[in-house]
Residue frames relative to the residue before (quaternion, step in Angstrom):
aa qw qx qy qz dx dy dz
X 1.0000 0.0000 0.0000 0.0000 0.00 0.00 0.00
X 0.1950 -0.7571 0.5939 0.1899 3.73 -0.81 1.14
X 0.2382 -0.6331 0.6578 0.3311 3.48 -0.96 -0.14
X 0.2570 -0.7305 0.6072 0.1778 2.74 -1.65 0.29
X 0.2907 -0.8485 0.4074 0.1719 3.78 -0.49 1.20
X 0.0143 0.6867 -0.6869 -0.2376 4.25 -0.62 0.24
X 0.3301 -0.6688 0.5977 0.2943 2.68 -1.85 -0.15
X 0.3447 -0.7420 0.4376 0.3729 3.67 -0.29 0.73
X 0.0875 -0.7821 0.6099 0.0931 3.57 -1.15 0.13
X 0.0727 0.8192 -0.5683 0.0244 3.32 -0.90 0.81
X 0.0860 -0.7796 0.6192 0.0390 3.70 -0.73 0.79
X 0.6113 -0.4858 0.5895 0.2069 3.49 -1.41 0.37
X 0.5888 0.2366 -0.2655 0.7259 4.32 0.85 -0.47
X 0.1827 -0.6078 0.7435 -0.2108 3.14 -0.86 2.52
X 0.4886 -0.5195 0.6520 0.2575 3.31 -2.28 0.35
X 0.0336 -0.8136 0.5716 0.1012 3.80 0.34 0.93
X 0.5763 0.6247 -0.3791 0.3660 3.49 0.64 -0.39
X 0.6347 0.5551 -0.2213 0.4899 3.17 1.19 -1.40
X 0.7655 0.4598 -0.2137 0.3962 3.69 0.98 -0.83
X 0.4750 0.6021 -0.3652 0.5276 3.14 1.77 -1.09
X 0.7298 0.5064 -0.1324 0.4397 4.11 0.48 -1.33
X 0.6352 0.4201 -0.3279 0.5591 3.30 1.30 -0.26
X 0.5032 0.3710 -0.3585 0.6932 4.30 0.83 -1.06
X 0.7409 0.3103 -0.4901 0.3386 4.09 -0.76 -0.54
X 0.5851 0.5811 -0.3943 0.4056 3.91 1.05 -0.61
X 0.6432 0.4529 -0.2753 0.5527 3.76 0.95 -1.60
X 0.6901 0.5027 -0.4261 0.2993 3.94 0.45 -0.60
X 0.7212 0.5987 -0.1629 0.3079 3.18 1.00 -1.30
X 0.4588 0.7161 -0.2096 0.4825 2.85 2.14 -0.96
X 0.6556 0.6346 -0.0742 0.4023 3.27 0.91 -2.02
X 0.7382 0.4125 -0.2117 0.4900 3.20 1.25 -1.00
X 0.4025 0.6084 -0.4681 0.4987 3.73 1.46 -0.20
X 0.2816 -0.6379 0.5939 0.4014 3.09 0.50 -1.89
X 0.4189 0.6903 -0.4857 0.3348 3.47 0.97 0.95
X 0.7059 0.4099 -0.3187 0.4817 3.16 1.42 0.14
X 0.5493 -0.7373 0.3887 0.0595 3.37 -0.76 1.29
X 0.6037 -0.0977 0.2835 0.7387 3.24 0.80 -1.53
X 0.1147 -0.7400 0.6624 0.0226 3.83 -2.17 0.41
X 0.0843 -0.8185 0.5536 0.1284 3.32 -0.33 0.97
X 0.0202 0.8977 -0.4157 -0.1448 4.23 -0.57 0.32
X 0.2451 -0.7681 0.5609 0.1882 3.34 -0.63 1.34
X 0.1322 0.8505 -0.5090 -0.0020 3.77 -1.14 -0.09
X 0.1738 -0.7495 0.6274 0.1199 3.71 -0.79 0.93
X 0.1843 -0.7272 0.6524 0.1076 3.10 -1.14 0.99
X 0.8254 -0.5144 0.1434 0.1833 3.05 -2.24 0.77
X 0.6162 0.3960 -0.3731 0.5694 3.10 1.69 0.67
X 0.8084 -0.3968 0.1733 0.3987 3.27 1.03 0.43
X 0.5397 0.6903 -0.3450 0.3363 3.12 1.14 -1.52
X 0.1570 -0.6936 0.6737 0.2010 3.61 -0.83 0.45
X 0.2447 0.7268 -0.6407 -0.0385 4.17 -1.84 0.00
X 0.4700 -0.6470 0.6002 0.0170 3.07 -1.18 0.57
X 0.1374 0.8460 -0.5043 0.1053 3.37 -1.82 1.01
X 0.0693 -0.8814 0.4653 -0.0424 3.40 0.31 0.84
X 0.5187 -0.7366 0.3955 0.1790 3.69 -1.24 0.79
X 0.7295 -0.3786 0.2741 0.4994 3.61 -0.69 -0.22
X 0.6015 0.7144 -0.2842 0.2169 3.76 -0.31 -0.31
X 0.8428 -0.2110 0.3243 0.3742 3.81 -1.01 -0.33
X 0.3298 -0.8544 0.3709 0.1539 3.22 0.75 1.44
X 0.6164 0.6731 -0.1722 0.3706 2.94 0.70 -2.15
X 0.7675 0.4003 -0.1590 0.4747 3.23 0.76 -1.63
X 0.5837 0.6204 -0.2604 0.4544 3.19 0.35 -0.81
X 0.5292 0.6336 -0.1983 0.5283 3.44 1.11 -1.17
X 0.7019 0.5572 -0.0495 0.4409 3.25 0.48 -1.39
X 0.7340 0.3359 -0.2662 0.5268 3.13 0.67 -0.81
X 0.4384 0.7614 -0.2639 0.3980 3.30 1.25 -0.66
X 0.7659 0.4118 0.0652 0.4894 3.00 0.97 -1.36
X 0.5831 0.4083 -0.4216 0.5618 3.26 1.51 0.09
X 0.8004 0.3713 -0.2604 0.3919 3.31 0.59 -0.87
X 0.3233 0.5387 -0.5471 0.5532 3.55 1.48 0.84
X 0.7347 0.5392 -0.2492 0.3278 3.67 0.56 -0.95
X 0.5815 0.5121 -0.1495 0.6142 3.37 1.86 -1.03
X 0.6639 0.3900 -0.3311 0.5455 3.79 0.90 -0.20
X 0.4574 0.5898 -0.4011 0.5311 3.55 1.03 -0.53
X 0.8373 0.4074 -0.1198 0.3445 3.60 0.19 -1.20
X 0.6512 0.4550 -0.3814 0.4727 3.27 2.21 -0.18
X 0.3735 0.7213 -0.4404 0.3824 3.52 1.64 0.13
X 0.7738 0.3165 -0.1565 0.5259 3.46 0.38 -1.27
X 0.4372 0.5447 -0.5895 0.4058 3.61 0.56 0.84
């Protein structure tokens, strides 16, 4: 079995636009009511990374959690 090593990288000069357009996409959504529950990871401009997640259906939530751990996994090796 090889492993396979990344290196993380993190810098302080962020795509804010890209994030601003992503939270206005999950809000607008929210406001339909197609969104159930939201969980939010996030690294600020010094690096620091935290997380936050609303009331609702752990389990699930979880889950989703866990896809999009699975979908970032897969933007590494692009």
């Amino acid at each position: 079995m090889t492993a396979n090593i990344h290196v993380l990288r993190t810098t302080a000069v962020t795509d804010r636009e890209s994030a601003v357009r992503t939270l206005e996409k999950m809000l607008q959504l929210a406001r339909e009511g197609n969104v159930q529950g939201v969980a939010v990871a996030w690294v600020d401009a010094t690096g620091c990374v935290n997380g936050t997640w609303s009331d609702g259906d752990a389990a699930a939530m979880l889950g989703a959690v866990s896809y999009l751990q699975s979908r970032l996994l897969d933007a590494l090796k692009e």
